[in-house]
C-alpha positions in Angstrom: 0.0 0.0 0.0 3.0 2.2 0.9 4.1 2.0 -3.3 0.4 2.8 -4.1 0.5 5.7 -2.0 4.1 6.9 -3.5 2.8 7.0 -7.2 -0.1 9.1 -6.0 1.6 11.6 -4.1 3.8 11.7 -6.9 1.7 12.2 -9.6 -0.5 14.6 -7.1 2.7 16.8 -6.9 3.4 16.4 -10.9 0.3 17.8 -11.5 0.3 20.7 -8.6 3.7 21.9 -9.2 3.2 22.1 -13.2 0.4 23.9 -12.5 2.3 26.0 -10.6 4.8 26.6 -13.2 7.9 24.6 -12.2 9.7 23.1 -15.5 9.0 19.3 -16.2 12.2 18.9 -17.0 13.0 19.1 -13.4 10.0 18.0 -12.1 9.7 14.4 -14.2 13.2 13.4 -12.6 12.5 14.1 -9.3 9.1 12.7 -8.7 10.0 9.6 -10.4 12.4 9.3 -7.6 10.3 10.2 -5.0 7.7 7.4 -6.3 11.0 5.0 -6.1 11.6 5.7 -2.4 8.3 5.0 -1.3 8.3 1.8 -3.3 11.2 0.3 -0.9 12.7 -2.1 -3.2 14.0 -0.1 -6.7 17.2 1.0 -6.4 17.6 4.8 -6.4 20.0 5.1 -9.2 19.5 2.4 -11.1 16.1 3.9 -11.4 17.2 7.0 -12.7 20.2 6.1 -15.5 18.6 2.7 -16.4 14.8 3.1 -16.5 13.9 6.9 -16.4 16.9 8.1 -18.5 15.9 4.6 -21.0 12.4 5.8 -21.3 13.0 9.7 -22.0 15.9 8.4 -24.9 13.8 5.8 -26.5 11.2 8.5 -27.1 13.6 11.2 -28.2 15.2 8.7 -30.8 12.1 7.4 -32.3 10.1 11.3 -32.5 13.0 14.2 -32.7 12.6 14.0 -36.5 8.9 14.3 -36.2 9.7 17.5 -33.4 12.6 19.0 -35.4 10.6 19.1 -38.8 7.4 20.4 -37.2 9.1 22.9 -35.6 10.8 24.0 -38.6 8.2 23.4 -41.1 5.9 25.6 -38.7 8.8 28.6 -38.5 8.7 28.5 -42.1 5.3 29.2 -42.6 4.9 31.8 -39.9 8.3 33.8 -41.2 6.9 33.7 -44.5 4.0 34.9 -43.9 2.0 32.3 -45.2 0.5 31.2 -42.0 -1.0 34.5 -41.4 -2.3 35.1 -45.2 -4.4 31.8 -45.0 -5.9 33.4 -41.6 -6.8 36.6 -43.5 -8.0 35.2 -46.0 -10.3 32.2 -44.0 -11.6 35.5 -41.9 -12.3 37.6 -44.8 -14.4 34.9 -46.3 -16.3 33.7 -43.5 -17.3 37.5 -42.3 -17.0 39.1 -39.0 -20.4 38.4 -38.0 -18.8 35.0 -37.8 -16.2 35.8 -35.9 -15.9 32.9 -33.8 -15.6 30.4 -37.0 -13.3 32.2 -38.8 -10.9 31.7 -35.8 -11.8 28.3 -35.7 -11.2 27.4 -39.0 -8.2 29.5 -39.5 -6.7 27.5 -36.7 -8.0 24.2 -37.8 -6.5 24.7 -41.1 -3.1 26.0 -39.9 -3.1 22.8 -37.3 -4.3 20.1 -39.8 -1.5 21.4 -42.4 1.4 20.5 -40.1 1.5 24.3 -37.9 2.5 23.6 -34.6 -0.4 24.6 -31.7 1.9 27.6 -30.2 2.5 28.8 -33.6 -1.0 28.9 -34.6 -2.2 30.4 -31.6 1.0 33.1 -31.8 -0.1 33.8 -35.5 -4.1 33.8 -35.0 -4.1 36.0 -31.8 -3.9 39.2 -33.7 -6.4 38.5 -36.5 -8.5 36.9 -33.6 -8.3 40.0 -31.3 -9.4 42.7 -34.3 -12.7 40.3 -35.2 -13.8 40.2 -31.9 -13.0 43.9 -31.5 -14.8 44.5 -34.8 -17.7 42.3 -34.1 -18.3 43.7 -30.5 -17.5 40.1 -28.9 -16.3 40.0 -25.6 -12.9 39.0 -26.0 -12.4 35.9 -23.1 -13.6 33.8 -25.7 -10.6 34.2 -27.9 -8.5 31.4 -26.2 -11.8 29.2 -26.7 -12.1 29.6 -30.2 -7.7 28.9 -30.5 -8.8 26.1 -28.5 -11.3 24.5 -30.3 -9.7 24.8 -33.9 -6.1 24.1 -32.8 -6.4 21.6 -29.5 -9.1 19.3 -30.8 -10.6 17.5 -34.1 -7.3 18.9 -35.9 -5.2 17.0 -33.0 -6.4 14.2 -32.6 -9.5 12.9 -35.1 -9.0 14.0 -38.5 -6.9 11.2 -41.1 -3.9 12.4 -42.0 -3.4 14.9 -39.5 0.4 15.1 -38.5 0.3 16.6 -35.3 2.2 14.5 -32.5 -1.1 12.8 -31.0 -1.8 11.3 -34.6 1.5 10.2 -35.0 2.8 8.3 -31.1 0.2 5.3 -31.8 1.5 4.4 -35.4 4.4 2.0 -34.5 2.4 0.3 -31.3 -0.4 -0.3 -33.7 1.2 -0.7 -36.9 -0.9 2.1 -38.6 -0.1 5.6 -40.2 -2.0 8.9 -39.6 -4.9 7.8 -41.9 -6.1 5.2 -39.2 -9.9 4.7 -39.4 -11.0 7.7 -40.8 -14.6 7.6 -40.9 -14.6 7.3 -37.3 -12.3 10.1 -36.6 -14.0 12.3 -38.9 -17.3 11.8 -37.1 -15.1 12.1 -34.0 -14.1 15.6 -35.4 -17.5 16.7 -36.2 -18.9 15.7 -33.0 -16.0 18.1 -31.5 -16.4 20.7 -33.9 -20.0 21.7 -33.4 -20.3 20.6 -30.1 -17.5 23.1 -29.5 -19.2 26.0 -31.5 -22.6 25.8 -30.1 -20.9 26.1 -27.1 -19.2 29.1 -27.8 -22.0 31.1 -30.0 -24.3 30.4 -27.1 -21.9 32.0 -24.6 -21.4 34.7 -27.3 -25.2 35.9 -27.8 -25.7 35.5 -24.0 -22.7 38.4 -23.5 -24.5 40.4 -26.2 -27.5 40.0 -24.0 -25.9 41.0 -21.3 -24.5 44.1 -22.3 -21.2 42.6 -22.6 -19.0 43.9 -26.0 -15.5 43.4 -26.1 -14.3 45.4 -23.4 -11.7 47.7 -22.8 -8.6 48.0 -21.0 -7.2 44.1 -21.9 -3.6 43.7 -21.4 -1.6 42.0 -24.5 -3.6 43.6 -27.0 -2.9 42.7 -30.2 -0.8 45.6 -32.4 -1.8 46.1 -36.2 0.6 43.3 -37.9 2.4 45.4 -41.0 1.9 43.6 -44.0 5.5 43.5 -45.7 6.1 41.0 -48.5 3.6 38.3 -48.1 2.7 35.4 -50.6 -0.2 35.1 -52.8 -3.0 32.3 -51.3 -1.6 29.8 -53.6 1.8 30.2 -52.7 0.6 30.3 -49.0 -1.6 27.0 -49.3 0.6 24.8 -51.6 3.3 23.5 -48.9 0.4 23.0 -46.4 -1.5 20.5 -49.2 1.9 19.4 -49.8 2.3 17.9 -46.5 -1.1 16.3 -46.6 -0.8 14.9 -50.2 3.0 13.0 -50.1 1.9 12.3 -46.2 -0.8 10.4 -47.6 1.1 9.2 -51.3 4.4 8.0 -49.0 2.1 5.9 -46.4 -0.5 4.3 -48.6 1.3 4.0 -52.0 4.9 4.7 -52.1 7.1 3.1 -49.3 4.5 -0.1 -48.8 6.2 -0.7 -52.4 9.6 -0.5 -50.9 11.9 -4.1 -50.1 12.8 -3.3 -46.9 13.2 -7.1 -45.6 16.8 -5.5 -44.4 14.9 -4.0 -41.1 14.7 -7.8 -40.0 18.4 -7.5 -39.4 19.6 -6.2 -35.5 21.1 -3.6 -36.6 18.3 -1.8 -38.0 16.1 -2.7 -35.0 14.7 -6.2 -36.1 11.5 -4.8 -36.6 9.4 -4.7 -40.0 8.2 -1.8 -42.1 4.5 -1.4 -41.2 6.3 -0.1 -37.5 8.4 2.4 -39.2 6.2 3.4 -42.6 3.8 6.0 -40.7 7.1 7.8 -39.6 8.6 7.4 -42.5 6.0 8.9 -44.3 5.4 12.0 -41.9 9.6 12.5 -42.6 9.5 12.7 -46.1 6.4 14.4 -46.3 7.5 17.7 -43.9 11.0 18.0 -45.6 9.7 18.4 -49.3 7.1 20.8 -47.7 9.5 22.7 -46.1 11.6 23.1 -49.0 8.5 24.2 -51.3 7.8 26.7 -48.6 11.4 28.2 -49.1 11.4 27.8 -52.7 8.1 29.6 -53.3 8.8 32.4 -50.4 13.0 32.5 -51.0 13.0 36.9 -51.4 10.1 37.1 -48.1 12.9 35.8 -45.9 15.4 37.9 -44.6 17.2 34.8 -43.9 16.7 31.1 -44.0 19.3 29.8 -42.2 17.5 32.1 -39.2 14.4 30.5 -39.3 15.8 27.2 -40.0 17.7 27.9 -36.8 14.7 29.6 -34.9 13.0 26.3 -35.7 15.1 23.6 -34.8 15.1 25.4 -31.6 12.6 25.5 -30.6 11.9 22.1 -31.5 14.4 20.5 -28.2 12.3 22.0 -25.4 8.7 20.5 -26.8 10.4 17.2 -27.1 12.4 17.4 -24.2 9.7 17.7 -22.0 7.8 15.3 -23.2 10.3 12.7 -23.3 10.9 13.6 -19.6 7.1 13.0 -18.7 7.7 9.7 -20.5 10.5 9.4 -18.8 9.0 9.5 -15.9 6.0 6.9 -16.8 9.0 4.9 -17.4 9.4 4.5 -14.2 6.7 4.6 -12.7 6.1 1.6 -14.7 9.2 -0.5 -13.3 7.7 -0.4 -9.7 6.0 -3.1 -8.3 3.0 -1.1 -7.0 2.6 -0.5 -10.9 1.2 -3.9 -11.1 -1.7 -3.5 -9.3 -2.5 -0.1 -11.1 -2.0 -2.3 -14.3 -4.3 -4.7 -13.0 -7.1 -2.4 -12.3 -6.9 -0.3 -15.5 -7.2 -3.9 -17.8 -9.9 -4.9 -15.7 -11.9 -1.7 -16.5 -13.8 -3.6 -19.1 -12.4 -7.1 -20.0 -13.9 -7.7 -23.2 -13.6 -4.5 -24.7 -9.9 -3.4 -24.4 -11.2 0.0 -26.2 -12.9 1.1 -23.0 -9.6 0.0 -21.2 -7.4 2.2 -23.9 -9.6 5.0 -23.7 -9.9 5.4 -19.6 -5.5 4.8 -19.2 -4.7 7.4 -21.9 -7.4 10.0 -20.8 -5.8 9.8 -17.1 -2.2 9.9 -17.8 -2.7 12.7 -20.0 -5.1 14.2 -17.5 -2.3 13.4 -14.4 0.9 15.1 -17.1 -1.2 18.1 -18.4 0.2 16.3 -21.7 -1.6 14.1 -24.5 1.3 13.1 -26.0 2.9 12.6 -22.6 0.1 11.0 -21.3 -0.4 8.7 -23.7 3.7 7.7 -24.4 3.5 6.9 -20.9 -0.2 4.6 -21.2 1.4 2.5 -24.3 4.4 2.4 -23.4 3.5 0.3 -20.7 0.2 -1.1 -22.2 0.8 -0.8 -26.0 1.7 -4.7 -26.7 -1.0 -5.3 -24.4 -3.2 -3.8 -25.9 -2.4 -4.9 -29.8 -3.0 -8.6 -28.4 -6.0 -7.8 -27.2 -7.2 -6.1 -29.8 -6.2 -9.2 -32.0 -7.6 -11.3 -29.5 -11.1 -10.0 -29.6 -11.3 -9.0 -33.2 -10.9 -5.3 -32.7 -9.0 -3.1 -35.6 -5.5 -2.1 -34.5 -6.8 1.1 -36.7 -9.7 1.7 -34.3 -7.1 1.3 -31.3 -5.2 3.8 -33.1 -8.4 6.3 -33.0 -9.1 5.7 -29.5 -5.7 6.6 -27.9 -5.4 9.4 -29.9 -8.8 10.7 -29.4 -8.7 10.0 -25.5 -5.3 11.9 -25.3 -6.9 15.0 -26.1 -9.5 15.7 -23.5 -8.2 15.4 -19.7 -5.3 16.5 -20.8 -6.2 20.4 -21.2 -6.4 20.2 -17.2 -5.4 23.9 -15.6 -2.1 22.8 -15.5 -1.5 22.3 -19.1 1.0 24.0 -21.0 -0.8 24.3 -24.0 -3.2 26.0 -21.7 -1.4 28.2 -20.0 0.4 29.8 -22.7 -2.5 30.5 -24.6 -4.4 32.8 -21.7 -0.4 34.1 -22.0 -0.4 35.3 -25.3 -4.1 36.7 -24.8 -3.5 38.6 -21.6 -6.3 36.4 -20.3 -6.7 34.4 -16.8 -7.9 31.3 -15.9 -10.7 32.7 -14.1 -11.8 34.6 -17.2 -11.6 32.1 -20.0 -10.3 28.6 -18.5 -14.8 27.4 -18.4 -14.7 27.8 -21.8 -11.4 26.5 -22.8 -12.3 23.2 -20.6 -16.0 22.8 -22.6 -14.7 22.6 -26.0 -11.5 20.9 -25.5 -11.9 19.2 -22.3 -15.8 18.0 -22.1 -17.0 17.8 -25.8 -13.6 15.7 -26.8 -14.6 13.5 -23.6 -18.2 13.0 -25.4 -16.6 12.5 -29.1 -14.6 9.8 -27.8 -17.5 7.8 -26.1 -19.7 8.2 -29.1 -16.6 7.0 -31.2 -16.0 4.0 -28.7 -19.5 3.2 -28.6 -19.4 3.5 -32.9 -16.6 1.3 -32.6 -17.5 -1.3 -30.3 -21.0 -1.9 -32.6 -19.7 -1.3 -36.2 -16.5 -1.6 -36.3 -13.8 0.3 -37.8 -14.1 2.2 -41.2 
């Protein structure tokens, strides 16, 4: 009982103290130790250079290329100016009396294409702060309308999407980003306008109220000057791009490829459907990001600046991350671990989907991470889980859907990162816009992965 109660206070102190706004960095290492002492038998350091430090490099190895391109594919597109033309343009189309779905798509687009969540909500804030302005909408809903487009369907449900909580299942499941899309599409809608009735009801009952957009905000957003933007094509090509050769690579291009040499140690023993999805993702974001340059070469003042700018700001993403996983790691090697093991599988015997979907929505709820969380949940459960899933007839795809989908609900806790820099870069607080942050990409991904587990458990996957 003594281990039991060592992983909770733990984990109770992970989540406090990130809320709080100590660095994971430091945090990961030292409550994984702290869980160790109270489990009386792990030895201390072993612990740390053989399990935790194991667990952190395993995940760095296997997803820096996925962190390092993002990054850099995302850089690209915001020094360009490409990221904020499709905004303008999105806006401009959909009309200010829409205010709150121009944001919404603008982000969703800008997410789905590759854009990394803090770059999207860096580039929208400013076009998202004169709409509302314009429009008379009080402005505490900003960071719910960045939340819904960029933390949600675009995360987590749509195919093809290459965001990091689309990508972590593919080699435990043996499945690329495309996994069951029909599902995650319905997913996606289910998030989408449970999200915007939401927010348009919250809206009109502010109008009613009296409420405009008030005055007085700190971090308003300054007029951005226009310089030497792209044309729309030229802005939407690399972000198709990325979708396209994502899809092209995984479904067509390396299946085609002899690679009976990954049998061999050296390269892992393991066999290409583990490695295509990645694969795919590679390829995909480094001809994007070279389109993007090509097309945008005289709007830079410099390349090798925001090449640089983006592979660094790649290492503390993935570094933290890996840390949280890192941490799971450990948490995993301890004997109380077992029990917790024990009473997540038994959640629902026959239906390992229900089992998925309750580990990955609590370790990412317990991190403040989705792709933390659920690093942690299959790296401990992942092979358990695939036999299952074989064992009772159950898609790996659909598994796929589920730990992706789950990752994204509980995981937008107060203590989030994502979270918290958001109401940053809006000169927003918790108390002001945190209800409506947690409705559309806390509660309403909750309810789009139980409709999408009940879909799955009666139909199937498709």
């Amino acid at each position: 009982m003594i281990g039991i109660f060592g992983v909770l206070l733990s984990l109770g102190l992970l989540m406090y103290l990130a809320y709080r706004g100590v660095e994971v960095l430091i945090l990961a290492p030292v409550l994984a130790t702290v869980a160790v002492l109270f489990d009386g038998h792990a030895p201390v350091f072993g612990s740390y250079t053989q399990v935790f430090m194991s667990g952190m490099g395993k995940f760095t190895v296997r997803y820096f290329p996925i962190f390092l391109l993002g990054a850099i594919f995302g850089k690209l597109m915001e020094d360009s100016g490409s990221a904020r033309v499709i905004a303008r343009w999105i806006a401009e189309r959909v009309g200010r009396q829409h205010a709150i779905l121009a944001v919404v798509i603008s982000c969703a687009v800008l997410t789905y294409g590759g854009v990394s969540l803090f770059v999207v909500a860096f580039a929208v804030y400013p076009l998202a702060a004169a709409l509302f302005r314009e429009a008379d909408i009080p402005k505490r809903l900003i960071p719910g309308a960045i939340a819904l487009g960029a933390f949600t369907f675009t995360m987590t449900c749509l195919p093809g999407t290459i965001q990091i909580q689309n990508l972590i299942p593919m080699p435990y499941f043996k499945t690329t980003a495309f996994a069951a899309p029909v599902l995650g599409a319905v997913g996606g809608l289910v998030m989408f306008t449970g999200g915007m009735l939401w927010l348009n009801r919250r809206a009109a009952l502010g109008t009613r109220a009296g409420e405009g957009y008030g005055t007085g905000h700190r971090n308003e957003a300054p007029e951005q000057i226009e310089g030497n933007l792209p044309g729309l094509l030229a802005a939407c090509l690399p972000i198709l791009s990325v979708i396209f050769l994502n899809y092209a690579f995984s479904e067509h291009i390396i299946p085609r490829w002899d690679a009976s040499y990954l049998a061999e140690p050296r390269y892992g023993s393991t066999e290409l459907g583990s490695v295509r999805g990645i694969w795919s993702i590679i390829a995909a974001l480094v001809l994007s990001s070279g389109l993007v340059i090509a097309l945008n070469f005289r709007a830079f003042g410099a390349v090798n600046r925001s090449l640089g700018k983006g592979a660094a700001g790649s290492l503390v993403p993935i570094f933290n991350t890996a840390s949280v996983v890192g941490y799971g790691a450990t948490i995993a090697s301890l004997s109380a671990f077992v029990l917790i093991k024990d009473w997540v599988l038994g959640i629902s015997p026959g239906n390992p989907l229900v089992s998925e979907a309750v580990a990955v929505s609590v370790l990412a709820g317990i991190t403040g991470s989705a792709s933390g969380g659920m690093s942690i949940a299959l790296d401990t459960l992942g092979n358990t889980y695939y036999q299952l899933a074989t064992q009772s007839g159950v898609s790996p795809e659909l598994m796929h859907r589920i730990a992706s989908m789950a990752s994204g609900g509980l995981d937008t806790l107060p203590h989030n990162g994502a979270v918290i820099t958001l109401l940053a870069i809006c000169g927003l607080t918790h108390r002001q816009s945190y209800k409506d942050i947690a409705v559309v990409s806390l509660i309403v991904p909750l309810l789009a992965t139980v409709v999408v587990v009940g879909l799955g458990t009666f139909i199937g996957s498709f």
